[in-house]
C-alpha positions as CSV (number, residue, x, y, z in Angstrom):
1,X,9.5,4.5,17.0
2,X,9.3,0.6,16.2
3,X,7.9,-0.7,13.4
4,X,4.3,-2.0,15.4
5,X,4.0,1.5,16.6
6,X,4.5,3.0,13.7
7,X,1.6,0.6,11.7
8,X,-0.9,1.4,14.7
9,X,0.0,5.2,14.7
10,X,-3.1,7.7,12.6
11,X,-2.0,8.1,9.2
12,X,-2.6,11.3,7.5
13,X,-5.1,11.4,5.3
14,X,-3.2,12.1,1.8
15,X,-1.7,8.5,2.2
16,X,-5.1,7.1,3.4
17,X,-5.9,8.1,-0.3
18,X,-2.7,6.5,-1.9
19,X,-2.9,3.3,0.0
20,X,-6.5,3.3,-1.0
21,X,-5.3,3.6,-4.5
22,X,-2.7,1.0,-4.2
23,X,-5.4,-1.6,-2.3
24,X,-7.3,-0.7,-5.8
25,X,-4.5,-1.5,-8.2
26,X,-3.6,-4.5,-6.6
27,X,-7.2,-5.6,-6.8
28,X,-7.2,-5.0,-10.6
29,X,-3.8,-6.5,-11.5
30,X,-5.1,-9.7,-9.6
31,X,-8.5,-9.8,-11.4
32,X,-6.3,-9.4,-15.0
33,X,-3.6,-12.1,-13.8
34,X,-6.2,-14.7,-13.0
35,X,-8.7,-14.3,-15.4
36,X,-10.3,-17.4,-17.0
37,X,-9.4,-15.8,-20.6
38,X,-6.1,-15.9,-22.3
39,X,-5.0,-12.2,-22.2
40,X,-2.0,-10.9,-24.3
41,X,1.5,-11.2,-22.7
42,X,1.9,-7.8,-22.8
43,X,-1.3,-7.2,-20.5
44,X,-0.6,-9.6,-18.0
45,X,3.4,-8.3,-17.5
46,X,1.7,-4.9,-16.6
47,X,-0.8,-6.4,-14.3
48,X,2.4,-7.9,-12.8
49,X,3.8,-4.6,-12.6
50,X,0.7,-2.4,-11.5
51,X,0.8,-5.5,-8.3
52,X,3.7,-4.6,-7.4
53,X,3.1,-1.1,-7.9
54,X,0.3,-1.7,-5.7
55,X,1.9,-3.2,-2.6
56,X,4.6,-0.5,-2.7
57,X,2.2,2.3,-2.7
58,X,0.2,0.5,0.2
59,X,2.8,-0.5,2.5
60,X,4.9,2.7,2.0
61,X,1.4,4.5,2.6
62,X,0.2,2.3,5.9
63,X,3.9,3.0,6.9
64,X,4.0,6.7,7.2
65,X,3.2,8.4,10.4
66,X,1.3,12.5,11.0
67,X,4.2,14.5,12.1
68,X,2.6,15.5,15.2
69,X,2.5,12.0,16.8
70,X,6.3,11.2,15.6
71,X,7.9,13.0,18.2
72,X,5.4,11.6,21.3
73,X,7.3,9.9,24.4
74,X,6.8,6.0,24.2
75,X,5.5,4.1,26.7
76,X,8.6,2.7,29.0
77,X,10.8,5.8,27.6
């Protein structure tokens, strides 16, 4: 399965959840990195983290395909 197919493909629904969580976390981490206020070191490194965090969880999440449509014939197979 190539990688376009695998992105289009339905994703189950336990990792809709998680890459709605890591959509959320990356939105937080980039509200705390660029806010207008000076913010302690230690707050901003962990928004830097939960970002990261973030896109892992998402991508890993779009990424990951139901079992029942990993074994289908592709087109030109």
């Amino acid at each position: 399965m190539k990688v376009v197919e695998r992105i289009k493909a339905p994703t189950p629904k336990f990792f809709k959840i998680l890459r709605s969580i890591g959509l959320a976390l990356l939105a937080i981490s980039g509200t705390i990195v660029a806010a207008p206020i000076v913010l302690p070191v230690t707050v901003v490194t962990v928004a830097g983290y939960m970002a990261v965090a973030g896109g892992v969880i998402s991508a890993v999440s779009q990424m990951t395909v139901a079992e029942e449509n990993l074994n289908k014939p592709r087109d030109g197979d």
